[in-house]
C-alpha positions as CSV (number, residue, x, y, z in Angstrom):
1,X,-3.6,-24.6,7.0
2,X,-1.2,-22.2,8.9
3,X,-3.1,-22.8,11.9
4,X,-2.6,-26.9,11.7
5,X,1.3,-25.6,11.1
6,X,1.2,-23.6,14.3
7,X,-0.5,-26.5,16.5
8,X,2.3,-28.7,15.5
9,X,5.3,-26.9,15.5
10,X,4.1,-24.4,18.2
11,X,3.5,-20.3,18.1
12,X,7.1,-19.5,17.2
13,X,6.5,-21.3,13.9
14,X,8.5,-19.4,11.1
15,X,8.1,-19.4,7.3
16,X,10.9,-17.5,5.4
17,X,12.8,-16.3,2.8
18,X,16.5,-15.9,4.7
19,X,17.9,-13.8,2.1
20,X,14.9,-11.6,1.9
21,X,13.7,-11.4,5.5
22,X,17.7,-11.3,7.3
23,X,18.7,-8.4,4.5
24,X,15.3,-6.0,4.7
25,X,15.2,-6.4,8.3
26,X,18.7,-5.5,8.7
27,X,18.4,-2.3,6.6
28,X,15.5,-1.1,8.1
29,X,16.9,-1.9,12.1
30,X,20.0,-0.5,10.9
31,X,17.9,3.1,9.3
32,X,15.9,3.2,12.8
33,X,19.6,2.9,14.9
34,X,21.2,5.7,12.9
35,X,18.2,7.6,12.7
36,X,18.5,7.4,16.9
37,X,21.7,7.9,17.1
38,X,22.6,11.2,15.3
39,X,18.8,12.6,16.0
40,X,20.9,15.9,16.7
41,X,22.0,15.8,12.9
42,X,19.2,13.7,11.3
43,X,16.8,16.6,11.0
44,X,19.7,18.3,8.6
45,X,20.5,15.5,6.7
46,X,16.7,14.5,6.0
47,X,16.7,17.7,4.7
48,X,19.5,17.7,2.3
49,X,18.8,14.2,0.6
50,X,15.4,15.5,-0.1
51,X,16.6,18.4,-1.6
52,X,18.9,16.2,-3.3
53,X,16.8,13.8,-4.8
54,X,14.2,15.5,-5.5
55,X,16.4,18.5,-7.5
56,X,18.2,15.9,-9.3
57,X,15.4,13.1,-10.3
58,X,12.5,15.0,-9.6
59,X,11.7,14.9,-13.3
60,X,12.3,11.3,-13.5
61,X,9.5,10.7,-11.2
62,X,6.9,12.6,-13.2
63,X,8.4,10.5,-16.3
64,X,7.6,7.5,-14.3
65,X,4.4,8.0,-13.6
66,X,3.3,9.5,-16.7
67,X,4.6,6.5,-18.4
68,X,2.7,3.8,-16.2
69,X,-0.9,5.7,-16.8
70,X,-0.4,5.8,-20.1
71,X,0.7,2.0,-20.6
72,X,-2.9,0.6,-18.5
73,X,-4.8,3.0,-20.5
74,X,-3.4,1.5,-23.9
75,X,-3.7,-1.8,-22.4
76,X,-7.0,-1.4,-21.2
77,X,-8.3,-1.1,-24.9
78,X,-5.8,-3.4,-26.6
79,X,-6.3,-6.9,-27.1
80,X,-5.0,-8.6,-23.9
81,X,-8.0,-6.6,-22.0
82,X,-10.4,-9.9,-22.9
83,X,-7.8,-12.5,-20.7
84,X,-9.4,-13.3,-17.5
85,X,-7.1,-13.4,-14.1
86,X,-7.2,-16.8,-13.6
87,X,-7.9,-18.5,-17.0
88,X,-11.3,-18.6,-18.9
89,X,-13.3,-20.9,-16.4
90,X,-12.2,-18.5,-13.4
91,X,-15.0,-16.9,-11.7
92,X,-15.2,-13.8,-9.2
93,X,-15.1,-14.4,-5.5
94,X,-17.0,-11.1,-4.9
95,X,-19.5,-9.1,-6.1
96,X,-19.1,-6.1,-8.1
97,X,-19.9,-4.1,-5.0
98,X,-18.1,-5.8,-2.3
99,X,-15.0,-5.6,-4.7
100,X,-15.1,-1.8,-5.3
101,X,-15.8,-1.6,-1.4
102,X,-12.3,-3.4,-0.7
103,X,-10.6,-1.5,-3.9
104,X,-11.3,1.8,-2.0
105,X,-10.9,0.4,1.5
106,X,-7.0,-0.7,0.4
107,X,-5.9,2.5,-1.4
108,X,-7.8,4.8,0.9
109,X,-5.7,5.3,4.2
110,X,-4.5,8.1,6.9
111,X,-2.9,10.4,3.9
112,X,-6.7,11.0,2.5
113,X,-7.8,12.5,6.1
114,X,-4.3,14.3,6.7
115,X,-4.5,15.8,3.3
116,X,-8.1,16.3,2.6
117,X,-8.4,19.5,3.5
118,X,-4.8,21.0,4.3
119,X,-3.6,20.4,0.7
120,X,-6.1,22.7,-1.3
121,X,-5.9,25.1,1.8
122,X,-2.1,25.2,1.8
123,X,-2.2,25.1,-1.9
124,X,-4.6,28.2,-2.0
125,X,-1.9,30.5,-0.3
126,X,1.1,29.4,-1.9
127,X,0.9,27.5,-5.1
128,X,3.4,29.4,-7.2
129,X,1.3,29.6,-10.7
130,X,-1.5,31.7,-9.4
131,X,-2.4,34.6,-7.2
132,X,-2.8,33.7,-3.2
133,X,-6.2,34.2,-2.2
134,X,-8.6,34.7,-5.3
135,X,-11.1,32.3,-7.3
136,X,-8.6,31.2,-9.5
137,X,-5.8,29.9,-6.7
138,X,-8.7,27.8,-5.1
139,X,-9.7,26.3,-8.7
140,X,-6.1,25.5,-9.1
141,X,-5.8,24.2,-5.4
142,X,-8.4,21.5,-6.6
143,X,-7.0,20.9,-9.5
144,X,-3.1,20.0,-8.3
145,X,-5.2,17.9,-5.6
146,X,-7.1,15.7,-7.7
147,X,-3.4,15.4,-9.5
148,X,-2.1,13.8,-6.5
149,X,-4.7,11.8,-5.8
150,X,-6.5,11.0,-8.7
151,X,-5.3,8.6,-12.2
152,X,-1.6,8.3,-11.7
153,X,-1.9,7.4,-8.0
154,X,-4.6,4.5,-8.5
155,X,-2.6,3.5,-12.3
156,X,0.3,2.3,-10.0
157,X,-1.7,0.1,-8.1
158,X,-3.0,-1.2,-11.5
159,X,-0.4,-2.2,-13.4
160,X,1.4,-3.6,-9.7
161,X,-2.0,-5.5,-9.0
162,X,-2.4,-6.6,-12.5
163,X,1.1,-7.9,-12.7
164,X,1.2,-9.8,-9.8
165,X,-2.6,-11.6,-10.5
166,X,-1.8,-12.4,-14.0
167,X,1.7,-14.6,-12.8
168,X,0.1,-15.3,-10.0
169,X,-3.4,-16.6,-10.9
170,X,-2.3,-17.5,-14.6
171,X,1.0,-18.6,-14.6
172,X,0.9,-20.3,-11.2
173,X,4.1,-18.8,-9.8
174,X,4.4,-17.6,-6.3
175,X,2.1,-14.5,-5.1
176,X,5.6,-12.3,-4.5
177,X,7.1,-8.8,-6.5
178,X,9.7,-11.7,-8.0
179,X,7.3,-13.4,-9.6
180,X,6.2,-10.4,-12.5
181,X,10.0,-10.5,-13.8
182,X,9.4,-14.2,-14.5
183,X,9.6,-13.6,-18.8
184,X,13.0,-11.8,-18.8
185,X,15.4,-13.5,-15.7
186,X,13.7,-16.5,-15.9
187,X,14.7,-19.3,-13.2
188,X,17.0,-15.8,-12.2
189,X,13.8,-14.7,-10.3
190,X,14.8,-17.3,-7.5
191,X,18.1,-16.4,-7.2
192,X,19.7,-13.2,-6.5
193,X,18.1,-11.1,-9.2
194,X,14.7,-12.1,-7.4
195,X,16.4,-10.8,-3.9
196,X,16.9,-8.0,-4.6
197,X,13.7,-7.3,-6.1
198,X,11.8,-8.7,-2.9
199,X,14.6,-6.6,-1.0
200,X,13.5,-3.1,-2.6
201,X,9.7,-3.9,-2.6
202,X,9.9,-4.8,1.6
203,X,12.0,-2.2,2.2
204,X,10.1,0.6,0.1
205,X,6.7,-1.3,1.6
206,X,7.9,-0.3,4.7
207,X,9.1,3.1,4.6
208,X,5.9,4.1,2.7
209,X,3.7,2.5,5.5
210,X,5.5,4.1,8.1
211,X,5.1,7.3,6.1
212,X,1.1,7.3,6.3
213,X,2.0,6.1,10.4
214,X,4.1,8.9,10.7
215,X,1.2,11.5,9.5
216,X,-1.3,9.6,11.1
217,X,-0.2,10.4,15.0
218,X,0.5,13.8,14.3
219,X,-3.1,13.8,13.4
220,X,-4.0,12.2,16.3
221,X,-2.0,14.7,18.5
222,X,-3.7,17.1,16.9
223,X,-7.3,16.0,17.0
224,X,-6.0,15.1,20.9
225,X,-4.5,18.0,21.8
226,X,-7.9,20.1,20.2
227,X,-10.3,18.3,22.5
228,X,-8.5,18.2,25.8
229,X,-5.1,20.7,25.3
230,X,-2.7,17.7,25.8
231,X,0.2,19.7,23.3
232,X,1.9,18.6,20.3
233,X,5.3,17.2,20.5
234,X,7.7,14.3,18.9
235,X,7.7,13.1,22.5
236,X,3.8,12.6,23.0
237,X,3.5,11.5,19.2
238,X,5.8,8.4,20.3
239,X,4.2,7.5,22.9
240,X,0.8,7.7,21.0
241,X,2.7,5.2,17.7
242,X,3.4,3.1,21.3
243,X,-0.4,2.8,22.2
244,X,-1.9,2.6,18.8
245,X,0.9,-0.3,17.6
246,X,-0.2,-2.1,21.0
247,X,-4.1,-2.2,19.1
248,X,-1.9,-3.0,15.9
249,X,-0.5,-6.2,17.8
250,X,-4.0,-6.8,19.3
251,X,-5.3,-7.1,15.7
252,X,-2.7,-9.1,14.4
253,X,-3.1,-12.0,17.5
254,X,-6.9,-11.3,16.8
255,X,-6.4,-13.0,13.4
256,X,-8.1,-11.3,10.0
257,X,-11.5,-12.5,10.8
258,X,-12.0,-11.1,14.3
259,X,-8.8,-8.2,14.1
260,X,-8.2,-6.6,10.7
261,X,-11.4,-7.5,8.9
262,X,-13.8,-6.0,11.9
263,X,-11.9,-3.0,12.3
264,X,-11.6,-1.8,8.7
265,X,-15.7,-2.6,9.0
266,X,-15.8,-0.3,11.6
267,X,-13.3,1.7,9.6
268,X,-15.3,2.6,6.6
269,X,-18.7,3.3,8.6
270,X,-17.1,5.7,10.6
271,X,-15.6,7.2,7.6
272,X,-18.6,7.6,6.0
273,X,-20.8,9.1,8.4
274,X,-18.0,11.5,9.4
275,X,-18.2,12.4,5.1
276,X,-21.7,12.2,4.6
277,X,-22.0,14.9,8.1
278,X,-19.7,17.5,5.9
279,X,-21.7,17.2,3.1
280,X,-25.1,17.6,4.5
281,X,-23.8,20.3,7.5
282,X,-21.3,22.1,5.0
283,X,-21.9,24.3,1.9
284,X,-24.0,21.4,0.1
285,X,-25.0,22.9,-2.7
286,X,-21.4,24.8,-3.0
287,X,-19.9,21.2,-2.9
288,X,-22.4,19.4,-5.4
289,X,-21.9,22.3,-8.2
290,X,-17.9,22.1,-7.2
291,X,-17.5,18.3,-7.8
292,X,-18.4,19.0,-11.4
293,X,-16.5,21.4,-12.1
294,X,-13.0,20.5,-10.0
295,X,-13.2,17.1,-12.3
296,X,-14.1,18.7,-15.9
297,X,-11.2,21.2,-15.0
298,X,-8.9,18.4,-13.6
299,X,-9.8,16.2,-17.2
300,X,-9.1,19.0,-19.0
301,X,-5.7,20.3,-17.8
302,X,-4.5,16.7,-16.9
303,X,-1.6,16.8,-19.5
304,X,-0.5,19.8,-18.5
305,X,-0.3,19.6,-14.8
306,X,1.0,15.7,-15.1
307,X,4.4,17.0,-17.2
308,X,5.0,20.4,-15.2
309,X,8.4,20.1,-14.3
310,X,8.9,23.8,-12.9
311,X,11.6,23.9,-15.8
312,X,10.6,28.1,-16.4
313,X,9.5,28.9,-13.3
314,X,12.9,27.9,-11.3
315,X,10.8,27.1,-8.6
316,X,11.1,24.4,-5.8
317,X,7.5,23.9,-4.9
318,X,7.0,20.3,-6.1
319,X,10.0,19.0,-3.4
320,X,7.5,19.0,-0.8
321,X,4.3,18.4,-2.9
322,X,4.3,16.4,-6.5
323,X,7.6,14.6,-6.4
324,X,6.8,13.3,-2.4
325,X,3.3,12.3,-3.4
326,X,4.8,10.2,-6.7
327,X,7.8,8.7,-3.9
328,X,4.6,7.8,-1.6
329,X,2.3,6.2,-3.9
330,X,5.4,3.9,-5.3
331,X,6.5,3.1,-2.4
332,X,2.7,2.0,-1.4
333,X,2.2,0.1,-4.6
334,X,3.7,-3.2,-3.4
335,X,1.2,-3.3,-0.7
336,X,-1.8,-2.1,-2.5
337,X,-0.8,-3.9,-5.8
338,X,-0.7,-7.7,-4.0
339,X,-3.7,-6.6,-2.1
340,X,-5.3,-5.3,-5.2
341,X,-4.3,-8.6,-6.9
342,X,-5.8,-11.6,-4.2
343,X,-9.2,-10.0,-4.4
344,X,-9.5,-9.4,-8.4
345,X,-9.1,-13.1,-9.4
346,X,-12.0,-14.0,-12.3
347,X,-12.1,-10.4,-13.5
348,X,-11.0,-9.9,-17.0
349,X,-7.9,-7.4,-17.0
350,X,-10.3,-4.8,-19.0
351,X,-12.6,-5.0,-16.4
352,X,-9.8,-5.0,-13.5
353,X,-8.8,-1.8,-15.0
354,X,-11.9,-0.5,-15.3
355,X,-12.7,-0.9,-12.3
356,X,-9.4,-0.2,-10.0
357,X,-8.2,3.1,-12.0
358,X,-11.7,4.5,-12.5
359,X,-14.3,3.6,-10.1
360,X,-11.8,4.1,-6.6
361,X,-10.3,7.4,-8.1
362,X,-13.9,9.1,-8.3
363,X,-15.0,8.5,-4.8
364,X,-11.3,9.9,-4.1
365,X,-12.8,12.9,-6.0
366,X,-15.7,13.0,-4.2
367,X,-14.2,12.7,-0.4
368,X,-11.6,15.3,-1.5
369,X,-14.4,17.7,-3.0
370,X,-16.7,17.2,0.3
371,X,-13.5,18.1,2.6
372,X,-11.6,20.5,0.2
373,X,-14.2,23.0,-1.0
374,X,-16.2,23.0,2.2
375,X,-13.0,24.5,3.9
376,X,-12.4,26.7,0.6
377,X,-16.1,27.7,1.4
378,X,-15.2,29.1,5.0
379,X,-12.1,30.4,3.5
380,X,-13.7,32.5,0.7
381,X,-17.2,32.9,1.9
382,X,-17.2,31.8,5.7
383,X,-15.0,33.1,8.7
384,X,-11.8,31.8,7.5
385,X,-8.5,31.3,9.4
386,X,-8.8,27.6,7.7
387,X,-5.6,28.4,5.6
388,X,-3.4,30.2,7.6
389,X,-3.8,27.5,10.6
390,X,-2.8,25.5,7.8
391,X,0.3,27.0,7.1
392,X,1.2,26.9,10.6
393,X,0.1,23.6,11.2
394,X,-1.0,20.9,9.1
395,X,-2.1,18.0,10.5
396,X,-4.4,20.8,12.5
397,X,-6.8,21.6,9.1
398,X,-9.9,18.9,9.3
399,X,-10.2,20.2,13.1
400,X,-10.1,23.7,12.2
401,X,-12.8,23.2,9.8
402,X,-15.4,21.1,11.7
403,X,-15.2,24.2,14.0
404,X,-17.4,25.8,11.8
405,X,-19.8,23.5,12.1
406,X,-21.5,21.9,14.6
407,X,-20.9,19.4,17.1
408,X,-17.5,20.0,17.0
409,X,-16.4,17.9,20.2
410,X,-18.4,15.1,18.7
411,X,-16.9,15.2,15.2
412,X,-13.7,15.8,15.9
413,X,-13.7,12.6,18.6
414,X,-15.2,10.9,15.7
415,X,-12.2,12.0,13.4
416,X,-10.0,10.8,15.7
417,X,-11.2,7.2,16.3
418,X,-11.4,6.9,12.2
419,X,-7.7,8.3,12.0
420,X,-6.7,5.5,14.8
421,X,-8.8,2.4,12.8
422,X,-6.9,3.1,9.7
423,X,-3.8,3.3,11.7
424,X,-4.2,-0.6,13.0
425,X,-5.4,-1.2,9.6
426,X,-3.1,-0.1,8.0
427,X,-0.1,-1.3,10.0
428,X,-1.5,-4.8,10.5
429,X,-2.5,-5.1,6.4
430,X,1.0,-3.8,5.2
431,X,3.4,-5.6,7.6
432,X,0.9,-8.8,6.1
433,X,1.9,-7.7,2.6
434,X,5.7,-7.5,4.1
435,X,5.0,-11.1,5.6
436,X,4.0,-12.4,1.9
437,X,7.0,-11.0,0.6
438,X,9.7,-12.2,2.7
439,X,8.2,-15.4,3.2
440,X,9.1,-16.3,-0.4
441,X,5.6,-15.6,-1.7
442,X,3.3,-17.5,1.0
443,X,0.3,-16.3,1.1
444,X,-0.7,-17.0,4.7
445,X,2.6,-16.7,6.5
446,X,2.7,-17.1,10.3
447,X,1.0,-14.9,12.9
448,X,4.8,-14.2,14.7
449,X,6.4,-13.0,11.6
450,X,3.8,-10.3,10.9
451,X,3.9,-9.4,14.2
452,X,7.5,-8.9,14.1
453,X,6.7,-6.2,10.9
454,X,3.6,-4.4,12.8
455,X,6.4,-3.6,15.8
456,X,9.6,-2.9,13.4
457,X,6.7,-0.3,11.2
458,X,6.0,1.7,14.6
459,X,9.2,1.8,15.4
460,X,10.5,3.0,12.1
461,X,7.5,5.6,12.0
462,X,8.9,6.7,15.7
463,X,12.3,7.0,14.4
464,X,11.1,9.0,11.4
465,X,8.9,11.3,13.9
466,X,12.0,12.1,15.7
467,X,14.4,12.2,13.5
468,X,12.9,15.2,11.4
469,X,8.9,15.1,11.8
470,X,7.4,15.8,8.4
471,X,10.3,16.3,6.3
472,X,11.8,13.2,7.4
473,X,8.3,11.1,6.3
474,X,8.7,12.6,2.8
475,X,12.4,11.7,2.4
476,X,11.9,8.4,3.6
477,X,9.2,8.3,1.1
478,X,11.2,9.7,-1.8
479,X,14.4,7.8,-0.9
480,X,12.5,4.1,-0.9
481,X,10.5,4.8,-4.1
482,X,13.6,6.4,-6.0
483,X,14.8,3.2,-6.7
484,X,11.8,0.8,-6.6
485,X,10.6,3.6,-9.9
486,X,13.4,1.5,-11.8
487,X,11.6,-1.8,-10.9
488,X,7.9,-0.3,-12.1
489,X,9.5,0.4,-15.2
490,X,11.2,-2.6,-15.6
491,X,7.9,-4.5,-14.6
492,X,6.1,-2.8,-17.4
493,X,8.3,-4.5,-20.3
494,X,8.0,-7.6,-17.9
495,X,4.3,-7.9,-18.1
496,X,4.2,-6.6,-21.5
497,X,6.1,-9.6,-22.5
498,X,4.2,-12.1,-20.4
499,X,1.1,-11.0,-22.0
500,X,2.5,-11.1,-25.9
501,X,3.3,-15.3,-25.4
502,X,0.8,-15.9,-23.0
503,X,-1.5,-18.8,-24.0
504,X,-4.3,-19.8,-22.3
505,X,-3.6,-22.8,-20.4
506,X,-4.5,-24.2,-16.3
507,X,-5.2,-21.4,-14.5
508,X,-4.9,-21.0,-10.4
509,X,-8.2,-22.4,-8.5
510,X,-8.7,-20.7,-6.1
511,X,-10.6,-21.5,-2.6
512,X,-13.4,-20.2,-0.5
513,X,-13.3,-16.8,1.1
514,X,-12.2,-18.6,4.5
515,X,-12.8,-16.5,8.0
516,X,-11.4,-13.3,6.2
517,X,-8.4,-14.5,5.6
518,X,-8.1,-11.9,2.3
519,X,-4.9,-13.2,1.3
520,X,-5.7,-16.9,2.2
521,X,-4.6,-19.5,-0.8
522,X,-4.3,-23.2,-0.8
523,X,-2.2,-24.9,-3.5
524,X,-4.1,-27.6,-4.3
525,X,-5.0,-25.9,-8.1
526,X,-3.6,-27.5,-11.4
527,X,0.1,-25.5,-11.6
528,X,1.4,-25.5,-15.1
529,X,4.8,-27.0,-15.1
530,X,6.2,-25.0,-18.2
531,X,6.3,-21.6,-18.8
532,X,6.9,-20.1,-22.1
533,X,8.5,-23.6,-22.9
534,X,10.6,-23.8,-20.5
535,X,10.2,-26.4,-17.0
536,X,9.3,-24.0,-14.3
537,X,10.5,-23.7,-10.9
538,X,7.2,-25.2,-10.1
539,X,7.8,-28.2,-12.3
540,X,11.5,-28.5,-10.8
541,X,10.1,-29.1,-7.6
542,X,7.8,-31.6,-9.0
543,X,10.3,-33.4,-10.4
544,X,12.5,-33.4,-7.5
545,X,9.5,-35.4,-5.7
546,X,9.6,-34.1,-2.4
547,X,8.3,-35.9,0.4
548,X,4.6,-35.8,1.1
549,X,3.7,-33.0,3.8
550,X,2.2,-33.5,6.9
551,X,-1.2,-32.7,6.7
552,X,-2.3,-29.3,6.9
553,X,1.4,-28.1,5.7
554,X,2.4,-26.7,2.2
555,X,4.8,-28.5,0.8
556,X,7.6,-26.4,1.4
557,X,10.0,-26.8,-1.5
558,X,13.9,-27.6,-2.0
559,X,15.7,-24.3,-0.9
560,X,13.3,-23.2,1.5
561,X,12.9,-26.5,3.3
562,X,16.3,-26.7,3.9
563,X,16.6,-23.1,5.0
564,X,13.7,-23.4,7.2
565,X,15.8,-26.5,8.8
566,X,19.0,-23.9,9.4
567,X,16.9,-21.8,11.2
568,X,14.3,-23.5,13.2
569,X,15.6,-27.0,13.0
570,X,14.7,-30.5,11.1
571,X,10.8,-31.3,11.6
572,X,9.5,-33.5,14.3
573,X,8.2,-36.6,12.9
574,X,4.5,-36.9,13.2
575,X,2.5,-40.1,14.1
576,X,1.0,-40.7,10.7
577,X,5.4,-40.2,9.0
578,X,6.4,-42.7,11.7
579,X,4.0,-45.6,10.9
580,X,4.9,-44.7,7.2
581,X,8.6,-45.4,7.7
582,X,8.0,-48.3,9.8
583,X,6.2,-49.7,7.1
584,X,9.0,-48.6,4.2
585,X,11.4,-50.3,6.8
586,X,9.7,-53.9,7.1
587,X,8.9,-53.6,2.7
588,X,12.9,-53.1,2.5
């Protein structure tokens, strides 16, 4: 096990993929430098590649994600929907409940509590298809909400998740972004074809987790600066990402049993009870007849507001809102996708579907409903001021509504500390993800190398902060996912593929949930050493017959043994490797 590894070798044991790790580090460091170094000009320039990309392939995002829902629906109903992650004797390591729990707990993150009320607020005063201010502006304010949130959000974390479990779990290649491109580049995915894959899903992994950072302290400033007058500033925000990263290294020393796993515990009861006080303090009625009515209209306008394109209206609205959110959620996918993926094995990919696009998005609907049309309540109905604090202000609009109700200190401290547990959650579970990736696909990398991530993620969010505040999160955003859209289409004709010659064969066994390690594997399953008739990579290494580990080490492989040796040194002989060569010595 890694922690056997660590023993031996000490702490500053490292486990990774050179290419990967030394390339996607270096781009990142070398964002966060220039970002600091021409802060004066950044602001500008954040601006104008927005503008740019966002003018010139807004479109293709939309096409992107229209395309991606539409292939797991048809794939949900087709024939492949009966193949079970993991082969036909795999069964599930969680129950039903506990794995919608975690389904909701991965995709569910800062962006919900930044966004839940100030996007149908901000939406109800300036959405350009409808009339500031009346009953129909705050019907469509719901509606472009749930489209942001809702099917096409949760059908990229689908297909990413389904991708990855079916190579993974069925084909027995490494858990990494490479592995999906397996039936087109072949033995290609372990050369530079597969770098640069790995390279665009770290980096875009990155950015998009430093995105939800980013808009998670200026919440915290706000909530902060509501209770006690403290201000709001780039400055304080910094040293707030300081503070809360410092709990984010905590958690990550803490390991995933006692760290991670307690605090996204934590995490989701405090959530709750701060959702479940809205709905029974709030308009309760108002929001129980709204949630039917936001998702029948949402169901039945889906087409039209999932290919609106602001071709007639010459408009640019969606810069800020639809083309940043589709940016976001692709830049999330490769975290959500592999988390997605180590927690569905034994579920058939019908009832994976079923279950990750469906059941998530409607308590999505349900939060955003509770939040949104309590604040539209106030707004129409109530005092108001909700929406025009709003305008001024965003990360200001959950505060300004639980002042209309009461225990307002109380709930808004509450806010806070759930806005701070997704933070370390989310900082310590995506630079994990970052870990997998760059460690070639292992799935429990070392503690030191996700530390390294957790750090180089606050820094990049501090970097972002100053650099341009909000506008610079969404360009970040927009930038990594432009080109890691190509890959999701690409991956789509990938696992299309895999699935057409797939025969059922030795699947991955996998081990007992052990001390919440979530993405804790062992290989000791049966992997298949040919794929789609050729020898696999895995059945190279086989064949190669590399020397027995020491025990409680995976066997490291060819390449990556021998890079791990030009970066950390040769391996110290063990006890139990000297008595063996002694004896190979004296048989000579």
């Amino acid at each position: 096990m890694n922690d056997d590894r660590e023993e031996q070798e000490g702490w500053f044991a490292v486990d990774i993929h050179p290419w990967v790790f030394f390339t996607s580090a270096l781009l990142i460091i070398g964002s966060v430098a220039l970002a600091i170094l021409f802060q004066a000009r950044i602001g500008d320039l954040f601006a104008g590649l927005q503008t740019g990309i966002a003018t010139g392939a807004g479109w293709f995002f939309i096409m992107t994600m229209n395309i991606i829902l539409v292939f797991v629906l048809i794939l949900m109903v087709s024939r492949y929907g009966d193949i079970r992650l993991g082969g036909s004797d795999a069964k599930p390591e969680f129950s039903r409940t506990g794995w919608f729990a975690m389904l909701f707990s991965a995709g569910m993150g800062i962006g919900l509590l930044f966004y839940s009320v100030a996007e149908p607020m901000f939406h109800f005063l300036s959405y350009p298809l409808t009339e500031p201010g009346t009953a129909e502006a705050a019907r469509a304010a719901m509606d472009i909400t749930f489209l942001h949130w809702g099917f096409h959000p949760w059908a990229i974390y689908t297909m990413v998740g389904l991708a990855l479990a079916f190579f993974s779990f069925n084909k027995g290649l490494p858990l990494s972004i490479r592995s999906v491109f397996y039936p087109v580049l072949g033995e290609k995915i372990h050369g530079f074809a597969g770098n640069i894959i790995d390279i665009l899903a770290t980096v875009a992994t990155l950015f998009g987790v430093a995105t939800s950072l980013g808009l998670g302290v200026q919440q915290v400033n706000a909530g902060l600066d509501h209770l006690f007058g403290i201000g709001q500033s780039s400055t304080i925000q910094v040293v707030l990402i300081t503070g809360i990263t410092a709990l984010a290294t905590w958690s990550v020393l803490a390991g995933l049993s006692a760290g991670i796993r307690r605090l996204s515990e934590i995490n989701l009861v405090l959530a709750g009870l701060l959702c479940l006080f809205v709905l029974l303090v709030g308009p309760t009625l108002f929001i129980i007849k709204a949630f039917g009515e936001n998702l029948g209209h949402y169901l039945q306008y889906l087409p039209v507001l999932a290919t609106w394109n602001e071709t007639y209206e010459a408009t640019t609205w969606q810069h800020g809102w639809t083309v940043f959110y589709w940016g976001w959620w692709i830049a999330w996918s490769p975290f959500v996708g592999m988390f997605i993926a180590r927690v569905s094995y034994g579920r058939t990919i019908r009832e994976f579907i079923l279950g990750v696009l469906f059941v998530p998005t409607l308590i999505t609907f349900a939060w955003l409903t509770i939040f949104g049309n309590s604040a539209l309540n106030v707004e129409i109905l109530g005092a108001g001021g909700i929406a025009r604090a709003v305008q001024e202000n965003i990360p200001v609009a959950i505060f300004k509504l639980l002042e209309n109700f009461p225990f307002n200190t109380v709930t808004s401290g509450l806010t806070v500390a759930v806005i701070v547990t997704f933070f370390v959650t989310s900082s310590d579970s995506g630079s994990m993800v970052i870990d997998i990736i760059t460690a070639g696909g292992n799935p429990d990398p070392p503690k030191l190398q996700r530390l390294f991530w957790a750090l180089l993620e606050g820094a990049v969010a501090a970097a972002l902060l100053l650099g341009g505040g909000l506008v610079a999160l969404q360009t970040a955003a927009i930038t990594t996912g432009l080109p890691f859209a190509l890959v999701l289409l690409f991956m789509i004709y990938s696992l299309r593929k895999g699935l057409s010659t797939y025969t059922e064969g030795p699947g991955f066994s996998m081990p007992p949930y052990e001390h919440g390690h979530v993405f804790r594997t062992v290989s000791t399953h049966p992997e298949p050493e040919m794929v789609h008739g050729h020898i696999s990579w895995i059945g190279k290494q086989k064949q190669q017959k590399p020397p027995k580990p020491q025990k409680g080490i995976k066997s490291p492989g060819g390449f990556r043994e021998k890079m791990r040796k030009l970066v950390v040194g040769p391996r110290k002989e063990g006890p139990e490797q000297k008595i063996e060569k002694k004896g190979e010595e004296k048989n000579d």
